[in-house]
The first five atom37 places (N, CA, C, CB, O) and aatype in JSON, in Angstrom:
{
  "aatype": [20, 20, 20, 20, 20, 20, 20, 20, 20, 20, 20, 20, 20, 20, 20, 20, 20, 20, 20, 20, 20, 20, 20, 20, 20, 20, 20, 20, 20, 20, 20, 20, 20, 20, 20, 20, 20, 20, 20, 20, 20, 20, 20, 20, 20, 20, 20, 20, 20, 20, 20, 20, 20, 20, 20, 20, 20, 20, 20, 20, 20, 20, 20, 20, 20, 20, 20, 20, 20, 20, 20, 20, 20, 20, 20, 20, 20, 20, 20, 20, 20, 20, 20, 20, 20, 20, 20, 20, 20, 20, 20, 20, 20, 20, 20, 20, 20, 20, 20, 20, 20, 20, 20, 20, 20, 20, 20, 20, 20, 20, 20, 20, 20, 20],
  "atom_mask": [
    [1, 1, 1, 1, 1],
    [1, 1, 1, 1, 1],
    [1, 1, 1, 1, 1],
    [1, 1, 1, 1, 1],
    [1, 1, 1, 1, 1],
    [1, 1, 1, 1, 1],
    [1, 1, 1, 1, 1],
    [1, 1, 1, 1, 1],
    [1, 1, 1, 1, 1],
    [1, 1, 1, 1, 1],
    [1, 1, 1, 1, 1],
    [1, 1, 1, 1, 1],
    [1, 1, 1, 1, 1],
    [1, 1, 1, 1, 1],
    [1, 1, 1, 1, 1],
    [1, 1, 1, 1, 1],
    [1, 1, 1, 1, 1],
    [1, 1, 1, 1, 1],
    [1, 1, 1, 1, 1],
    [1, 1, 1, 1, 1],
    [1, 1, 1, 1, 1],
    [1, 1, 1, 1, 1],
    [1, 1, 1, 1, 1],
    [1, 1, 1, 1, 1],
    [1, 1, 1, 1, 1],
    [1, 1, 1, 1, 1],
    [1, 1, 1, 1, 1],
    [1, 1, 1, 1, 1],
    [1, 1, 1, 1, 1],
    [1, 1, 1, 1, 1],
    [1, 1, 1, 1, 1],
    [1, 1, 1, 1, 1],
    [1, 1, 1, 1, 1],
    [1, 1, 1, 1, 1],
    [1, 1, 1, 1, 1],
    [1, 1, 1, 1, 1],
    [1, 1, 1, 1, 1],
    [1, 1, 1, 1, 1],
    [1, 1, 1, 1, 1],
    [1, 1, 1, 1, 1],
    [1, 1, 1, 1, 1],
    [1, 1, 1, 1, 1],
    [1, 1, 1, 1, 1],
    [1, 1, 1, 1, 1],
    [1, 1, 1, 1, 1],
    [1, 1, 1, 1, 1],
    [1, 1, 1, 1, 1],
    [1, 1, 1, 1, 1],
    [1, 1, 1, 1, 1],
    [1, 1, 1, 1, 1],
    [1, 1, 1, 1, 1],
    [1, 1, 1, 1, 1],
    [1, 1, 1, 1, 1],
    [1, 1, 1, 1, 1],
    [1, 1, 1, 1, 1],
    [1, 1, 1, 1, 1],
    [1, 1, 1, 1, 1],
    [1, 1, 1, 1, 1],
    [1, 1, 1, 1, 1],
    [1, 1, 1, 1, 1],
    [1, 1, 1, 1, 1],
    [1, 1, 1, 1, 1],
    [1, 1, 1, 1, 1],
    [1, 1, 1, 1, 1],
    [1, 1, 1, 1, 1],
    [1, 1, 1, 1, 1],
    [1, 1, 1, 1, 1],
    [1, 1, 1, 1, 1],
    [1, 1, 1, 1, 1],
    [1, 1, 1, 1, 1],
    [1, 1, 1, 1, 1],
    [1, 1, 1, 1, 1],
    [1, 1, 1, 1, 1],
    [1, 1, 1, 1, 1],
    [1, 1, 1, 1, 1],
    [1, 1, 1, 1, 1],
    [1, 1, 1, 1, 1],
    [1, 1, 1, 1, 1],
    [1, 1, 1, 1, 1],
    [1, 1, 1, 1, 1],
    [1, 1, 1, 1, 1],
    [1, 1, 1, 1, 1],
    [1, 1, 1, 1, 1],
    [1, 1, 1, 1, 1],
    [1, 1, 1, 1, 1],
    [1, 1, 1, 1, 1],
    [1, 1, 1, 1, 1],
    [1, 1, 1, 1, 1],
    [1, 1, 1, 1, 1],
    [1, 1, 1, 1, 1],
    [1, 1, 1, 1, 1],
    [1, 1, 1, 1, 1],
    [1, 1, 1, 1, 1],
    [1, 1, 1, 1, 1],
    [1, 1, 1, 1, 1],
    [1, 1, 1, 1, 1],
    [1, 1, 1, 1, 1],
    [1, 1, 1, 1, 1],
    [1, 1, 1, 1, 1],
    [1, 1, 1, 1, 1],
    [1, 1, 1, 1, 1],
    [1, 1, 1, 1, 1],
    [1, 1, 1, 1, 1],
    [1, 1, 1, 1, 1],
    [1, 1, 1, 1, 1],
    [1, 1, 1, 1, 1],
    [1, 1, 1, 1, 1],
    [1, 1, 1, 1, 1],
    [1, 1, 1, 1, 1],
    [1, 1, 1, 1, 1],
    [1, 1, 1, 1, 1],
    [1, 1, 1, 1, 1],
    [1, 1, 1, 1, 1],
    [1, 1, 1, 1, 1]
  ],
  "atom_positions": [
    [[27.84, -8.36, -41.33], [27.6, -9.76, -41.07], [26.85, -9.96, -39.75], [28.91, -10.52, -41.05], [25.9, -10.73, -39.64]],
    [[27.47, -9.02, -38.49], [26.56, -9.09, -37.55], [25.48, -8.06, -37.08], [27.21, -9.34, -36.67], [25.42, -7.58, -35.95]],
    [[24.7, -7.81, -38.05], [24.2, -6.56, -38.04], [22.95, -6.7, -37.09], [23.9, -6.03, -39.51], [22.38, -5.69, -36.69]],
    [[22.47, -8.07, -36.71], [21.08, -8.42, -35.91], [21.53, -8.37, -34.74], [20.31, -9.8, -36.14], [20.69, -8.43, -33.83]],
    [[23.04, -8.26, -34.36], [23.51, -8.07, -32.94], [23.22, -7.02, -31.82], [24.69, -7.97, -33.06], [23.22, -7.22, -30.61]],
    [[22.95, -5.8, -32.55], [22.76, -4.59, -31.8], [21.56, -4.79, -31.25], [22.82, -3.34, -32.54], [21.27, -4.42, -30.11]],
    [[20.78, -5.41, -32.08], [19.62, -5.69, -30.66], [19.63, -6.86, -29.66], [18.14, -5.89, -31.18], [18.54, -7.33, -29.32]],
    [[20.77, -7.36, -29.18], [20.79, -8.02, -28.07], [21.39, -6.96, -26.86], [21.62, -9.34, -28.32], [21.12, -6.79, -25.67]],
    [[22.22, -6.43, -27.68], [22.83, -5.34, -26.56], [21.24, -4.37, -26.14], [24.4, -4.05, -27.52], [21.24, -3.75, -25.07]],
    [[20.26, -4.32, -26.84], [19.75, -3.88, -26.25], [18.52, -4.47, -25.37], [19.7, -3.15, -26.87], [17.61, -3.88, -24.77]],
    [[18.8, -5.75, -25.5], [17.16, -6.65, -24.69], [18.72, -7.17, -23.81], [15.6, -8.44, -26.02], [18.35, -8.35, -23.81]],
    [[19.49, -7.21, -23.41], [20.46, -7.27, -22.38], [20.31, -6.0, -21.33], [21.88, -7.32, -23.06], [20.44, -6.1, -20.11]],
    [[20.04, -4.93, -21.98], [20.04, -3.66, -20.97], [18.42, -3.55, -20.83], [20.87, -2.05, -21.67], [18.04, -3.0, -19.8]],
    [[17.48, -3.98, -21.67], [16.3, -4.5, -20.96], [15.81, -5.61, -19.62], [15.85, -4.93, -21.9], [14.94, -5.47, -18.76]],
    [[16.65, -6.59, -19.85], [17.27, -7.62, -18.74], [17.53, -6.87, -17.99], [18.41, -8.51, -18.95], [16.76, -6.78, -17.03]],
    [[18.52, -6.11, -18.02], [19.14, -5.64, -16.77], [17.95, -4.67, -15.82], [20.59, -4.69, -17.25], [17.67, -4.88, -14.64]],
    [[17.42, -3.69, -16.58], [16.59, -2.88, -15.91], [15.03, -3.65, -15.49], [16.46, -1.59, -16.87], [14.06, -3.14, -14.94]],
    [[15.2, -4.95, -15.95], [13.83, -5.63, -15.23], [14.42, -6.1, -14.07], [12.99, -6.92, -16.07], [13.75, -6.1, -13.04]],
    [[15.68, -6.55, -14.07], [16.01, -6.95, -12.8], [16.1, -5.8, -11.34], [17.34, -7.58, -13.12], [15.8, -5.96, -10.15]],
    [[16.66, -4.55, -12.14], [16.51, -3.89, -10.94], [15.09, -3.59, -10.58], [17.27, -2.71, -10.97], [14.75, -3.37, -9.41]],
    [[14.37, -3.58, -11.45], [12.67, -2.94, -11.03], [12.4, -4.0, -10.09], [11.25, -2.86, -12.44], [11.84, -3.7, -9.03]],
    [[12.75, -5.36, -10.37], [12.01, -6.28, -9.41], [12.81, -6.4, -8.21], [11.74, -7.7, -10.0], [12.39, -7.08, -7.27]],
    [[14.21, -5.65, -8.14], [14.97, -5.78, -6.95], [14.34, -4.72, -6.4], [16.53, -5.75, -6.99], [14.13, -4.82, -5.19]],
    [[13.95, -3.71, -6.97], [13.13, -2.33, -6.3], [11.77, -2.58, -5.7], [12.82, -1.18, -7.46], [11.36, -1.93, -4.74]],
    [[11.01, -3.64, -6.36], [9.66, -3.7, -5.88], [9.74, -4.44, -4.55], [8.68, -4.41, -6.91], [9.16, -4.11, -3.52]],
    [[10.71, -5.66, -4.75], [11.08, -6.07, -3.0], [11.28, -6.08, -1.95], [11.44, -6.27, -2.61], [11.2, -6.83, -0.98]],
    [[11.8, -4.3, -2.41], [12.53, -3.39, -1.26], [10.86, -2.4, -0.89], [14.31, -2.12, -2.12], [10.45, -1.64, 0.0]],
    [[10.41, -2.91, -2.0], [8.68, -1.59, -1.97], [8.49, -2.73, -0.84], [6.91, -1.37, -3.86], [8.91, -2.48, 0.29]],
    [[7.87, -3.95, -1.12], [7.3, -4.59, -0.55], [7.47, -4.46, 0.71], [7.39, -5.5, -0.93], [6.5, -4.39, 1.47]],
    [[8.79, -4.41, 1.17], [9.13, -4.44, 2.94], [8.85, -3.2, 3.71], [10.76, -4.69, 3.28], [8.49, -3.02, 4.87]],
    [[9.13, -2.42, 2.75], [9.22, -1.04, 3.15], [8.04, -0.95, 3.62], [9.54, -0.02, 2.16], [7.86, -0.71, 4.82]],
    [[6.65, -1.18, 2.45], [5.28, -1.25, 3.11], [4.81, -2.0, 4.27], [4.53, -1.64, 2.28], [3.92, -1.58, 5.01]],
    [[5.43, -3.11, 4.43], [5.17, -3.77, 5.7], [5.67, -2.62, 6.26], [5.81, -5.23, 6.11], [4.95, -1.73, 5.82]],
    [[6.53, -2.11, 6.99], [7.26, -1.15, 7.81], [6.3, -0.3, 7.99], [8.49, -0.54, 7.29], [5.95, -0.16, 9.16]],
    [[5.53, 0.6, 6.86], [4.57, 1.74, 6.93], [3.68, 1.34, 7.48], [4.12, 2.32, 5.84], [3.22, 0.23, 7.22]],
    [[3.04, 2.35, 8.67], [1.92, 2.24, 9.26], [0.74, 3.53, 9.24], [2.36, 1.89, 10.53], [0.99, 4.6, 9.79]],
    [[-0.5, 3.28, 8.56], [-1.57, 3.81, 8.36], [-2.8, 4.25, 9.47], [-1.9, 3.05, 7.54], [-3.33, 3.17, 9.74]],
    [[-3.34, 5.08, 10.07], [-4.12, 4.92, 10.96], [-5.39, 5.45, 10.68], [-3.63, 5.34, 11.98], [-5.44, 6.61, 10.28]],
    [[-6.78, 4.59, 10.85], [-7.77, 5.05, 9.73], [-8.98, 5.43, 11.38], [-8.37, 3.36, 8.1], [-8.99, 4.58, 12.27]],
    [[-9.68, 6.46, 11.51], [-10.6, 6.84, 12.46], [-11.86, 6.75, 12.16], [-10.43, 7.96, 12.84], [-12.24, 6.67, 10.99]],
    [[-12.88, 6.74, 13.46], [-14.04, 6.36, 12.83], [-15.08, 7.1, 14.49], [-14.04, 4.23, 12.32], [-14.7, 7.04, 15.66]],
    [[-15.93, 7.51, 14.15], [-16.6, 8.31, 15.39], [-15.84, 9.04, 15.92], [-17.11, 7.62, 16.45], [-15.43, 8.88, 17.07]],
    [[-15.59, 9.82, 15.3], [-14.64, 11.37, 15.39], [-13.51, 11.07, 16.53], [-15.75, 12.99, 16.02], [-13.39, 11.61, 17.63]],
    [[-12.5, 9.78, 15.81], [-11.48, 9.46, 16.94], [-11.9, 8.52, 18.25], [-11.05, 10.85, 17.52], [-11.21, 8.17, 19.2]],
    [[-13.06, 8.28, 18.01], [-13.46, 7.67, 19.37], [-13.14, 5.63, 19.09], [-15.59, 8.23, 19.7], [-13.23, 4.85, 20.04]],
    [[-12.82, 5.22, 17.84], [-12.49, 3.98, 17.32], [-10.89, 4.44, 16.01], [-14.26, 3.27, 16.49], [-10.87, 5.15, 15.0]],
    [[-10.03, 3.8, 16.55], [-8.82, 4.05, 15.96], [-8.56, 2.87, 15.16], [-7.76, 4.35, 16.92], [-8.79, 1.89, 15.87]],
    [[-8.18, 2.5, 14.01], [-7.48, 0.91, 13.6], [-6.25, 1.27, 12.64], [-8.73, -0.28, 12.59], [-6.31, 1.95, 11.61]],
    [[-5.1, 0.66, 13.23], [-3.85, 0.79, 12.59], [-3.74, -0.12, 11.95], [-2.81, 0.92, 13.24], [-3.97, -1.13, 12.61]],
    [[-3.28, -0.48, 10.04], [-2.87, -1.07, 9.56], [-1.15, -0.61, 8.93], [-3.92, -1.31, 8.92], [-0.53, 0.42, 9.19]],
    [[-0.74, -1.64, 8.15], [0.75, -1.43, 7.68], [0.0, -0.9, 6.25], [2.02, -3.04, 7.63], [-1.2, -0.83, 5.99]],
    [[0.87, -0.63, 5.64], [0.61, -0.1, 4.22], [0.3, -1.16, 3.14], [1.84, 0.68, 3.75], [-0.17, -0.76, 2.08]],
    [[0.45, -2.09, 3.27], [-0.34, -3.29, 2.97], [-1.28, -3.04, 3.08], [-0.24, -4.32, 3.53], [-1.73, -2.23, 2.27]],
    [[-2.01, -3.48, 3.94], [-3.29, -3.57, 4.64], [-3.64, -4.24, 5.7], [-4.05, -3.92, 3.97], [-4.81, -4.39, 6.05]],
    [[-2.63, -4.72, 6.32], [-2.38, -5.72, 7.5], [-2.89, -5.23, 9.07], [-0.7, -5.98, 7.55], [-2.23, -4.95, 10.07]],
    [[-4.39, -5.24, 8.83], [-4.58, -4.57, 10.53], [-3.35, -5.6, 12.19], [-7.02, -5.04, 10.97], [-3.09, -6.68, 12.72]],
    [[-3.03, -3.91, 12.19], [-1.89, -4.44, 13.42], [-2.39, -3.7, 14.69], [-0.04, -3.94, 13.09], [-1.58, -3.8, 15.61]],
    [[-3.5, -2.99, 14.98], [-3.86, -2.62, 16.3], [-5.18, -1.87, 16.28], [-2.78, -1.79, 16.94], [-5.61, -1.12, 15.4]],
    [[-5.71, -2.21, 17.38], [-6.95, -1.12, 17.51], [-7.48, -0.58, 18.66], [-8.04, -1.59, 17.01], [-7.76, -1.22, 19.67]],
    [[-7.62, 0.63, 18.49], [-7.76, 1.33, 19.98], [-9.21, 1.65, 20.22], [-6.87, 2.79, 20.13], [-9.84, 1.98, 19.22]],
    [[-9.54, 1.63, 20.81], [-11.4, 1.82, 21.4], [-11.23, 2.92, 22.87], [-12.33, -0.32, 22.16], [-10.41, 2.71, 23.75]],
    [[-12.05, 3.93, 22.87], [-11.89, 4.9, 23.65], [-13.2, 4.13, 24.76], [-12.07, 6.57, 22.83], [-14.16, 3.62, 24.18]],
    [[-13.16, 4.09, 26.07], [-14.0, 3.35, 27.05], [-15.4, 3.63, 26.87], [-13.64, 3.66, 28.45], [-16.34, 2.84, 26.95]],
    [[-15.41, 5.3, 26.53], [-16.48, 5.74, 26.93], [-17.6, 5.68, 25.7], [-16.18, 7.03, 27.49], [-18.61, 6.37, 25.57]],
    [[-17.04, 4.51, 24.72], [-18.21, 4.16, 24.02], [-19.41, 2.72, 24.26], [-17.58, 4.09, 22.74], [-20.49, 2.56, 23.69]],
    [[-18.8, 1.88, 25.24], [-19.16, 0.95, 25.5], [-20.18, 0.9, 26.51], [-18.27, 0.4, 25.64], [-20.07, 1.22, 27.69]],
    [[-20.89, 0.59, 26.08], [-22.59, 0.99, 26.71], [-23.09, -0.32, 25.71], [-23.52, 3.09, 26.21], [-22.94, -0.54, 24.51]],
    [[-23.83, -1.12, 26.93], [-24.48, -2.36, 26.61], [-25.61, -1.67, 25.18], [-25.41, -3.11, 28.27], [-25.51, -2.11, 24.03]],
    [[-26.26, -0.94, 25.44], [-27.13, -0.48, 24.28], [-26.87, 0.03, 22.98], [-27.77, 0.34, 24.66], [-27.59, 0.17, 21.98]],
    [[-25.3, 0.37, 23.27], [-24.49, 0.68, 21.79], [-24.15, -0.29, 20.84], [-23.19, 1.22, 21.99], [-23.65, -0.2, 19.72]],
    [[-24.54, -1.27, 21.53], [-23.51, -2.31, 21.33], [-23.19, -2.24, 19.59], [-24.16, -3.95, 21.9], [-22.05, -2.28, 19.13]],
    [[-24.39, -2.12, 18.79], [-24.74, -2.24, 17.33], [-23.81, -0.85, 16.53], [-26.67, -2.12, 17.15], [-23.26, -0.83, 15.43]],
    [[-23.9, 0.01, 17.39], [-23.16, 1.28, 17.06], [-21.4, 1.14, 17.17], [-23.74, 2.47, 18.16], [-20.59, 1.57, 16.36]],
    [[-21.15, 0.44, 18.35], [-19.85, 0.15, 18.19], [-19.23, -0.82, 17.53], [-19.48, 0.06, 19.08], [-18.0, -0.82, 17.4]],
    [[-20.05, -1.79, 17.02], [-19.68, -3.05, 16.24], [-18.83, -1.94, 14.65], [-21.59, -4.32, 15.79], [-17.69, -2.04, 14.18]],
    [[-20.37, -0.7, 14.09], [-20.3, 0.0, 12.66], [-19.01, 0.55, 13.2], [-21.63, 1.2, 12.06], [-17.98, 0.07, 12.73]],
    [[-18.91, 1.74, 14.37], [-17.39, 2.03, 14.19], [-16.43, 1.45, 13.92], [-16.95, 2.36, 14.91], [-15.61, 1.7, 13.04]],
    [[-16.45, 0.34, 14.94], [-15.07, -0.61, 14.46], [-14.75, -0.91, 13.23], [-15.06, -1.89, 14.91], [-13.69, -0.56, 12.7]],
    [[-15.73, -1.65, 12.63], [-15.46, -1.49, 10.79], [-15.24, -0.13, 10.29], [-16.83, -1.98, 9.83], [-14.4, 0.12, 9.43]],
    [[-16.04, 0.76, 10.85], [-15.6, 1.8, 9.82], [-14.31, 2.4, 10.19], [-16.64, 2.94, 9.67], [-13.84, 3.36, 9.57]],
    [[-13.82, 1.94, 11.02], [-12.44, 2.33, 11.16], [-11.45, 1.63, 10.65], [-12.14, 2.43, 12.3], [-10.47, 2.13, 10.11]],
    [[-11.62, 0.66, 10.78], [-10.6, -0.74, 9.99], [-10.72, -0.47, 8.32], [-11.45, -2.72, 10.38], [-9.74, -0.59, 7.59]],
    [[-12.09, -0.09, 7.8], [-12.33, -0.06, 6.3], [-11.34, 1.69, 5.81], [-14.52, -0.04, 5.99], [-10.89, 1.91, 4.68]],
    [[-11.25, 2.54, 6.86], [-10.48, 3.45, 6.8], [-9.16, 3.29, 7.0], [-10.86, 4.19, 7.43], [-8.63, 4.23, 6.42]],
    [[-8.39, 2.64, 7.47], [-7.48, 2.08, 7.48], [-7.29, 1.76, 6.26], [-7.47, 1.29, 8.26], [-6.72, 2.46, 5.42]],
    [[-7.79, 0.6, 6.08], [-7.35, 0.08, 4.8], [-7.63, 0.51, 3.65], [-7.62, -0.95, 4.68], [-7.5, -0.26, 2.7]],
    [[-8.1, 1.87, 3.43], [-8.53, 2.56, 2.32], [-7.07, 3.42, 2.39], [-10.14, 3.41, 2.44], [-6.37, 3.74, 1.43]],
    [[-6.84, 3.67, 3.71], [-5.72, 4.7, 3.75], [-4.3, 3.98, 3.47], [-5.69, 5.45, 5.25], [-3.24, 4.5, 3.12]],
    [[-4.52, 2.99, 3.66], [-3.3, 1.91, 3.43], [-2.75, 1.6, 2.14], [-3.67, 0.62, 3.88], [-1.57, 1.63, 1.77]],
    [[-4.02, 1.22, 1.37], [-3.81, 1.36, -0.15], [-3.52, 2.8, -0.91], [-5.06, 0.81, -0.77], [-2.69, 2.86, -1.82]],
    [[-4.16, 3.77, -0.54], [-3.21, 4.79, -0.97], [-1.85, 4.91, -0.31], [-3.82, 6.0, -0.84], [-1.28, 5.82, -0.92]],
    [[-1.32, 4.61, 0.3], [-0.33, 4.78, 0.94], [0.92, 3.58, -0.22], [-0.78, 4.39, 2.75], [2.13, 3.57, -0.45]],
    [[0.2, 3.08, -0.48], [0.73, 1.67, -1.05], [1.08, 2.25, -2.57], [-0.59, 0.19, -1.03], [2.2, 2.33, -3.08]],
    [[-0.66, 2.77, -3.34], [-0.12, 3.63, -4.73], [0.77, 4.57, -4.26], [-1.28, 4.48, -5.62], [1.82, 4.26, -4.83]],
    [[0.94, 5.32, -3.71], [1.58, 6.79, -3.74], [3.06, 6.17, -3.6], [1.04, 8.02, -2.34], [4.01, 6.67, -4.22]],
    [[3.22, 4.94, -2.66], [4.84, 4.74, -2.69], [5.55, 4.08, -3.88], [5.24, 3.88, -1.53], [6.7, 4.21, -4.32]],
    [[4.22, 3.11, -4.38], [4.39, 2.38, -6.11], [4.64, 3.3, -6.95], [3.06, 1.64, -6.83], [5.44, 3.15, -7.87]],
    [[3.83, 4.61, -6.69], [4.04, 5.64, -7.77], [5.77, 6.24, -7.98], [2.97, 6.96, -7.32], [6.52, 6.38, -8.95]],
    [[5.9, 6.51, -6.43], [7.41, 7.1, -6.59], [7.97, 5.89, -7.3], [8.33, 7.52, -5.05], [8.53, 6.01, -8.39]],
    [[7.84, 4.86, -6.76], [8.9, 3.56, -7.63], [8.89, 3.47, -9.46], [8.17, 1.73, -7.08], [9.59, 2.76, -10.19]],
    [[8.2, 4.13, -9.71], [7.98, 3.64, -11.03], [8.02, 5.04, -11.96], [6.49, 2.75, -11.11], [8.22, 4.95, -13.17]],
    [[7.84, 6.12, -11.42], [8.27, 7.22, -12.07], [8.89, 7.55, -12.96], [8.64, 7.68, -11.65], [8.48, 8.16, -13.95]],
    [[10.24, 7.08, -12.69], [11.27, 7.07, -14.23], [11.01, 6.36, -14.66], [12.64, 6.95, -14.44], [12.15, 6.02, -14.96]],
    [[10.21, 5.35, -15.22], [9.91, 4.21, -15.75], [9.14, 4.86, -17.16], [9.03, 3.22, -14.66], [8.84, 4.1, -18.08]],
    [[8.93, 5.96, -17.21], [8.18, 6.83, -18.16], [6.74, 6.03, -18.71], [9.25, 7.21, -19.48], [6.26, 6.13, -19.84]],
    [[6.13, 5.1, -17.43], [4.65, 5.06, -17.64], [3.87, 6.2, -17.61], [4.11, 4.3, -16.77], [4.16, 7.23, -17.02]],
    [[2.51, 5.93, -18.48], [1.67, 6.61, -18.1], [0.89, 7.0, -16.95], [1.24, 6.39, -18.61], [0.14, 6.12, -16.52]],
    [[0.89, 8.06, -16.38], [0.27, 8.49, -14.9], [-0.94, 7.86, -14.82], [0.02, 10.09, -14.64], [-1.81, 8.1, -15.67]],
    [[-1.27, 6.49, -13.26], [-1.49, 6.19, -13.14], [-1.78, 4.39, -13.87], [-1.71, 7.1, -12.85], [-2.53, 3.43, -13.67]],
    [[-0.91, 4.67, -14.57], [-0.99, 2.84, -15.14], [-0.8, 2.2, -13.89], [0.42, 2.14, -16.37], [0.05, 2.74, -13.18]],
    [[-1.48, 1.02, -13.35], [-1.57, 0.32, -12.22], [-0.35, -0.65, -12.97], [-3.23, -0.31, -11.74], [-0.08, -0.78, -14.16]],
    [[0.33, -1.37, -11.6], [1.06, -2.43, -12.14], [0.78, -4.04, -11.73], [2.39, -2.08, -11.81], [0.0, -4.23, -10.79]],
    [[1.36, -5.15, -12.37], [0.37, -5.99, -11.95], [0.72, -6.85, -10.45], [0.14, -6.96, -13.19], [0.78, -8.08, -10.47]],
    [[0.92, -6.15, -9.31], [1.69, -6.55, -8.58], [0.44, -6.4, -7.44], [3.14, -5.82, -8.55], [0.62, -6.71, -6.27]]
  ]
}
């Protein structure tokens, strides 16, 4: 008579395991704020720290690049250090999504929509 029942018991334990994934991704989320990435650019001579996000949080400039005539040269480092950063940030971001989702028995590398 209740034979259509057994599949609630099982979209109940579907419920349940969406809830922890999204209690897990919350905990991703902070965690990544926490992580910090550091991307270089003129062999160390322009530093830019982001979080694992991508949230530039500091940048270091070594003195001895600043020369009025560089000026155009130090503008490209700076980006290319910040764009390293944040290249390094986002992997930093898959690789920790990846551990999260592992047992999840996706396919390697399915992006998620987060």
């Amino acid at each position: 008579m209740l034979k259509g029942l057994g599949g609630l018991g099982d979209m109940a334990n579907i419920m349940k395991q969406a809830q922890q994934m999204q209690s897990k991704m919350a905990e991703m989320q902070e965690a990544l704020a926490s992580m910090t990435v550091t991307g270089e650019a003129g062999a160390g001579l322009v530093k830019a720290t982001a979080t694992a996000k991508g949230e530039l949080t500091g940048l270091d400039i070594d003195p001895s690049i600043f020369n009025e005539d560089d000026k155009t040269v130090v503008e490209d480092l700076i980006l290319a250090a910040i764009k390293d950063a944040q290249a390094k940030a986002q992997e930093k971001s898959q690789e920790e999504m990846g551990k999260l989702t592992e047992g999840l028995g996706l396919p390697p590398g399915m992006q998620m929509p987060f």
